[in-house]
C-alpha positions in Angstrom: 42.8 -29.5 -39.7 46.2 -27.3 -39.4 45.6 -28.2 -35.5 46.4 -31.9 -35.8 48.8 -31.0 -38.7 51.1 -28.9 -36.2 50.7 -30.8 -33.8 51.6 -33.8 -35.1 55.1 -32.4 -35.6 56.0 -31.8 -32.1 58.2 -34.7 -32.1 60.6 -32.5 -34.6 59.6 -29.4 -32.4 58.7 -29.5 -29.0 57.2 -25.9 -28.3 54.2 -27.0 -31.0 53.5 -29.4 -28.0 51.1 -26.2 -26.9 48.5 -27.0 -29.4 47.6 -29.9 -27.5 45.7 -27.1 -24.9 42.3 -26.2 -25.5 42.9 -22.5 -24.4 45.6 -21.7 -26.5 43.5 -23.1 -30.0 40.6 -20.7 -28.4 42.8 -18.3 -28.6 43.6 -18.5 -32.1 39.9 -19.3 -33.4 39.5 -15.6 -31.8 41.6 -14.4 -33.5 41.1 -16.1 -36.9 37.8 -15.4 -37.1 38.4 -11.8 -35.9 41.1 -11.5 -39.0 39.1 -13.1 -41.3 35.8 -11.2 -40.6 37.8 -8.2 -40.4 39.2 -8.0 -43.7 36.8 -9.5 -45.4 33.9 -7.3 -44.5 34.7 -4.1 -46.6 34.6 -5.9 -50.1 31.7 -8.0 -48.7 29.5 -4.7 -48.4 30.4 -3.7 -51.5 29.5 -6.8 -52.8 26.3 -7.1 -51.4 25.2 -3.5 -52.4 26.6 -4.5 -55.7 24.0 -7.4 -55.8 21.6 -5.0 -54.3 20.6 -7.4 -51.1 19.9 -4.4 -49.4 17.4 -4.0 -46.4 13.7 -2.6 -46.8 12.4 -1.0 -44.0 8.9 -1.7 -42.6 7.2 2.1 -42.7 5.4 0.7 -39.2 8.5 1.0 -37.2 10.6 3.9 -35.9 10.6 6.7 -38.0 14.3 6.9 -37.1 15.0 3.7 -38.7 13.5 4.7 -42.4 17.4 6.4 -43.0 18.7 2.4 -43.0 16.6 1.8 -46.0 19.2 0.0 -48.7 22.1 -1.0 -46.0 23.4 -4.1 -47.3 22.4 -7.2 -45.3 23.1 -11.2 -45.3 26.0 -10.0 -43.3 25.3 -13.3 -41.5 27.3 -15.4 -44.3 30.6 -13.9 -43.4 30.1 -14.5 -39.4 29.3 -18.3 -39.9 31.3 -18.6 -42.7 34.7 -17.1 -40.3 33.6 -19.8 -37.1 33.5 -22.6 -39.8 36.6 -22.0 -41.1 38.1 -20.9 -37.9 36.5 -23.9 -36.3 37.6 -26.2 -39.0 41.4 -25.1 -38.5 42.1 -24.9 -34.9 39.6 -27.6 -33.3 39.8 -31.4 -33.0 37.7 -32.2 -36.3 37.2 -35.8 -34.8 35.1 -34.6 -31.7 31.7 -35.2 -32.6 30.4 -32.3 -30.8 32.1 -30.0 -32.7 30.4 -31.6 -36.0 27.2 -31.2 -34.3 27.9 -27.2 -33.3 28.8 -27.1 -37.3 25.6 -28.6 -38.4 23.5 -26.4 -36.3 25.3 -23.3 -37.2 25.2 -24.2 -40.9 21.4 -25.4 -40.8 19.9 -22.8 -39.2 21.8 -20.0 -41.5 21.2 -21.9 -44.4 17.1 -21.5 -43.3 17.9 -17.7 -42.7 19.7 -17.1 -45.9 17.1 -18.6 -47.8 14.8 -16.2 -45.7 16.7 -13.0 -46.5 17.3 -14.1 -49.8 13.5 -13.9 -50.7 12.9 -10.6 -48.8 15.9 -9.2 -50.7 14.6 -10.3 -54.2 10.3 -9.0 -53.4 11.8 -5.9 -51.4 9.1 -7.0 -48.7 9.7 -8.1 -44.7 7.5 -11.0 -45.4 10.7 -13.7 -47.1 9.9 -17.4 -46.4 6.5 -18.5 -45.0 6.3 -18.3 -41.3 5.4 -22.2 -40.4 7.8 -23.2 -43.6 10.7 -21.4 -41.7 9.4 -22.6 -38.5 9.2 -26.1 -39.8 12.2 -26.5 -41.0 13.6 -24.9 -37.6 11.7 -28.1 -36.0 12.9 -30.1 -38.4 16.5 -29.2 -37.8 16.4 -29.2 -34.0 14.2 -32.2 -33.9 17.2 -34.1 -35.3 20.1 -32.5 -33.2 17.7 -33.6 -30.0 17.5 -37.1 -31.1 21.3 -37.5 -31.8 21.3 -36.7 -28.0 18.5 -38.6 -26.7 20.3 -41.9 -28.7 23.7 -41.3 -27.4 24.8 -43.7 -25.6 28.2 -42.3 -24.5 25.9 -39.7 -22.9 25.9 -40.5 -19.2 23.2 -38.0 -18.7 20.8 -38.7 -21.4 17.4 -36.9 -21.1 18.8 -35.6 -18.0 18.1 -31.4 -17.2 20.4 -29.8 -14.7 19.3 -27.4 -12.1 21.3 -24.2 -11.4 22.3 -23.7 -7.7 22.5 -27.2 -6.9 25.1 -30.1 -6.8 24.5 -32.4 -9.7 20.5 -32.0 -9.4 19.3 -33.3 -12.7 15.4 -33.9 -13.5 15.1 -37.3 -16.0 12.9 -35.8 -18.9 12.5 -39.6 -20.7 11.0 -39.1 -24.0 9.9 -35.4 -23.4 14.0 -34.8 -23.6 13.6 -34.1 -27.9 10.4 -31.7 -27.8 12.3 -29.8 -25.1 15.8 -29.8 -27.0 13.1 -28.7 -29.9 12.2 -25.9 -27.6 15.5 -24.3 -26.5 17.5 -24.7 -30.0 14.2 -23.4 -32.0 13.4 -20.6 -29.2 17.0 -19.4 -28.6 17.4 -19.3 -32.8 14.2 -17.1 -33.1 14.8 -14.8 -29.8 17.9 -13.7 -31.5 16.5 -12.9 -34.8 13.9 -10.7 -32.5 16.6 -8.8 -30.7 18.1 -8.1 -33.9 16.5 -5.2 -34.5 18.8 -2.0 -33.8 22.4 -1.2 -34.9 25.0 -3.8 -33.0 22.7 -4.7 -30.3 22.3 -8.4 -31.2 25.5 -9.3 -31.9 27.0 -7.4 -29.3 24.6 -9.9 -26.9 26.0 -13.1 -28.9 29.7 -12.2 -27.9 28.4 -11.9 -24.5 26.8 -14.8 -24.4 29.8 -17.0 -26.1 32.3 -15.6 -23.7 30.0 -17.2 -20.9 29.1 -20.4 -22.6 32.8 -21.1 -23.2 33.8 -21.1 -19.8 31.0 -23.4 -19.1 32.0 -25.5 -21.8 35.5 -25.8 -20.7 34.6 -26.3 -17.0 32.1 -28.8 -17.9 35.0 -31.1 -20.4 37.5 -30.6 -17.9 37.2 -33.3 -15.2 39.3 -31.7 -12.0 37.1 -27.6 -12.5 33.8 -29.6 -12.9 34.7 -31.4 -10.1 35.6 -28.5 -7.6 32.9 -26.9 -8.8 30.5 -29.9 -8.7 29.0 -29.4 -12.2 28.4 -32.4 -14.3 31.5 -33.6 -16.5 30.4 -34.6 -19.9 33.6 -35.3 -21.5 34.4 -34.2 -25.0 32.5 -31.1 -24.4 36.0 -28.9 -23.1 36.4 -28.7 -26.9 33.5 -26.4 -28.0 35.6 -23.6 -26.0 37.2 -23.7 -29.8 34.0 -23.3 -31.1 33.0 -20.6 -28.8 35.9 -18.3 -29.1 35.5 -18.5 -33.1 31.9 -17.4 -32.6 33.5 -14.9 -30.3 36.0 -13.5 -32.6 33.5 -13.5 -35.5 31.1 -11.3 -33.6 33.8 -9.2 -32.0 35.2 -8.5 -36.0 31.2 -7.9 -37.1 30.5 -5.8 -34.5 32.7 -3.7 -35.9 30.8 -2.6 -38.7 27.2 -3.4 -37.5 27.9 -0.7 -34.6 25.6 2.5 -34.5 25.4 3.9 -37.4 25.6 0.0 -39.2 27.3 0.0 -42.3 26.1 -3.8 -43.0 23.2 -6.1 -41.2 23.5 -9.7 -40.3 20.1 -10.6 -41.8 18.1 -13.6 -40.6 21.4 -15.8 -42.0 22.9 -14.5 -38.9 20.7 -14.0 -36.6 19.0 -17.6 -36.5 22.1 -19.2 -37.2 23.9 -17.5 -33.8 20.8 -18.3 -32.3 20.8 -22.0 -33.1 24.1 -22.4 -32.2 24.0 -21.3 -28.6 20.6 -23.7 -28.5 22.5 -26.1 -29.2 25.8 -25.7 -27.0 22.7 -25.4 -23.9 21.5 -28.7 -24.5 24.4 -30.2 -25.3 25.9 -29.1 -21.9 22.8 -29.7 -20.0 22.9 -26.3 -18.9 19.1 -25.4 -20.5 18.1 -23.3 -17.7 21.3 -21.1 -17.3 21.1 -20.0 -21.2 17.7 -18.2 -20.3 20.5 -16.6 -17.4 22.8 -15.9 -20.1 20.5 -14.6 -22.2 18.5 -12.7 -20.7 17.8 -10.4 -22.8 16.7 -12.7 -25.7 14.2 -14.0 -23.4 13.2 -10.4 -22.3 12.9 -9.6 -26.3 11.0 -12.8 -26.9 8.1 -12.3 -23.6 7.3 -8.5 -24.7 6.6 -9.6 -28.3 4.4 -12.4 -27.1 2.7 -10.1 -24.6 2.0 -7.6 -26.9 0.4 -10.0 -29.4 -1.8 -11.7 -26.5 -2.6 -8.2 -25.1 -3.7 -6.8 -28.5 -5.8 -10.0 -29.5 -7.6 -9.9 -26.2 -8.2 -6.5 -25.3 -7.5 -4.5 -28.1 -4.9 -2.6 -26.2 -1.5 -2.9 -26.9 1.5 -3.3 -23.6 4.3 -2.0 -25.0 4.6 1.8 -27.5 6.1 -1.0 -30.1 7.5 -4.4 -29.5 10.0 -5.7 -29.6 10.9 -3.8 -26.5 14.0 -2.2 -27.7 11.6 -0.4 -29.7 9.6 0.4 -26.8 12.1 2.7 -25.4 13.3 4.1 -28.9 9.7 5.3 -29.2 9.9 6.8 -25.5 12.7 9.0 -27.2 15.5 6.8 -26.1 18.7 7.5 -28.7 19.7 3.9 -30.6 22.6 4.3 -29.4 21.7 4.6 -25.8 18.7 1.7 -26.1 21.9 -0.7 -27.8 24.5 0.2 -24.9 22.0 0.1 -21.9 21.3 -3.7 -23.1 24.8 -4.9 -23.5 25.0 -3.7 -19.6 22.6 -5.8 -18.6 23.4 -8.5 -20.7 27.2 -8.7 -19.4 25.3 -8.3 -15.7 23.3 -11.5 -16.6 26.5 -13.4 -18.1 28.0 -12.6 -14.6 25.4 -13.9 -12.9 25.0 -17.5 -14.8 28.5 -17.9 -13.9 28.0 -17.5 -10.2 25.8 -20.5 -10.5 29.0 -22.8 -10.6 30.2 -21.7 -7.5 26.6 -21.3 -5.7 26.2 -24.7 -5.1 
């Protein structure tokens, strides 16, 4: 929008000739959305205490956690709200995978809001029915996979890339949509597990978008994917824009979500984030590094599974409390230490996906 608008008048004035670079509007969606969840945040909080979408907390989980009780949450709307509108003014609006990472983002908070909403209104953790939430997640993902599977600009379609290796891709065929339905729906709901302590979660998003932009700018940029023999999908250099908004946006939350957390994302946030990085995996091809990338989110995901298959077959339970981030608060870990300790190794992980364009 003001992208094309400024740079449209470098004819008059050629130093606006510098919007034309991908890297410099990044810049400035990390910075809008910084600004704009910055200062918006304060009457936000007060608006949602005002509104009393506050957060009940579950009397099974850490006894440490029973102080949180009536933090305002749905902080969500103002992070997807700041990368839409910092999206919408600094990135090539006619780049249809930029519509699609708006869609996602939008879908998949719009399925959390109307979560929190419910569990803010009947003061319960129950909110929207489990398979209508995961339905509609199906739903949603089903038809971001298709739009793939049916492009045919896509010179990779139904293809999955393997790390470590020069342009080794596996042809999925048809099964290319229930797996797209697998990443998007399982990276949207591994983030809403991990968010479960102060900052932790969205701390681990900014990670993760700081990783997926340089593979989204290597991957649209034909002479780096080259060099670095990763598969050129053109169009896609783009979604750097959309990943330093989500970058900025988290950077600006974080903020006020750090230990002690003056305001909660909510399930607006959580599975829109995590729909959104789904969705730049697939559309990237690069599936298999997101579970590098995230780490953590898988980690989060497996010890909640384990602890349900453990306690259904034996009785006995894996984990003190899952997810695991609970775990080591109940082995007396400090929040703060638990939320820190991840971010480590999530920033370790994010190092290590990126070594997979070079070892190859």
């Amino acid at each position: 929008m003001l992208y094309k608008l400024l740079y449209s008048l470098n004819e008059f004035y050629s130093p606006l000739n510098v919007f034309r670079y991908i890297t410099f509007r990044a810049a400035l969606a990390v910075v809008t959305a910084l600004f704009i969840t910055f200062i918006a945040a304060p009457w936000v909080i007060e608006k949602l205490r005002n509104l009393s979408m506050t957060q009940h907390v579950r009397n099974e989980g850490p006894r440490t956690h029973l102080h949180k009780e009536g933090t305002p949450t749905m902080g969500g709307i103002l992070i997807i709200l700041s990368v839409v509108i910092s999206t919408l003014l600094w990135a090539d609006l006619s780049n249809k995978y930029i519509l699609i990472m708006t869609v996602a983002i939008l879908g998949f908070g719009l399925i959390g809001l109307t979560d929190d909403y419910l569990k803010a209104i009947k003061q319960n953790t129950k909110g929207l029915k489990g398979w209508y939430k995961f339905g509609a997640q199906i739903v949603l993902a089903m038809g971001i996979g298709m739009l793939f599977y049916y492009n045919p600009e896509d010179p990779y379609i139904a293809s999955l890339s393997i790390p470590f290796f020069k342009k080794w891709l596996i042809d999925l065929g048809w099964f290319y949509i229930p797996f797209s339905i697998l990443v998007i729906v399982g990276s949207s709901n591994a983030v809403n597990l991990t968010d479960g302590i102060d900052g932790l979660a969205i701390g681990l998003v900014g990670i993760a978008c700081l990783a997926n932009g340089a593979l989204v700018y290597i991957s649209g940029h034909a002479g780096f994917s080259q060099y670095l023999h990763v598969l050129y999908l053109p169009g896609t250099g783009e979604l750097t824009v959309f990943c330093g908004a989500m970058f900025g946006a988290a950077l600006g939350f974080l903020w006020f979500n750090s230990y002690p957390a003056e305001i909660f994302m909510g399930d607006v946030g959580s599975l829109g984030l995590g729909g959104a990085l789904g969705t730049l995996a697939v559309i990237t091809k690069q599936e298999i590094v997101l579970a590098v990338v995230g780490g953590i989110f898988v980690i989060e995901t497996f010890s909640v599974m384990i602890q349900v298959v453990s306690f259904k077959l034996t009785g006995k339970r894996v984990f003190k409390m899952a997810p695991i981030h609970h775990h080591f608060e109940e082995k007396g870990w400090p929040e703060p230490k638990v939320i820190v300790r991840f971010w480590i190794v999530g920033i370790i992980l994010a190092m290590l996906s990126l070594t997979t364009l070079k070892v190859r």
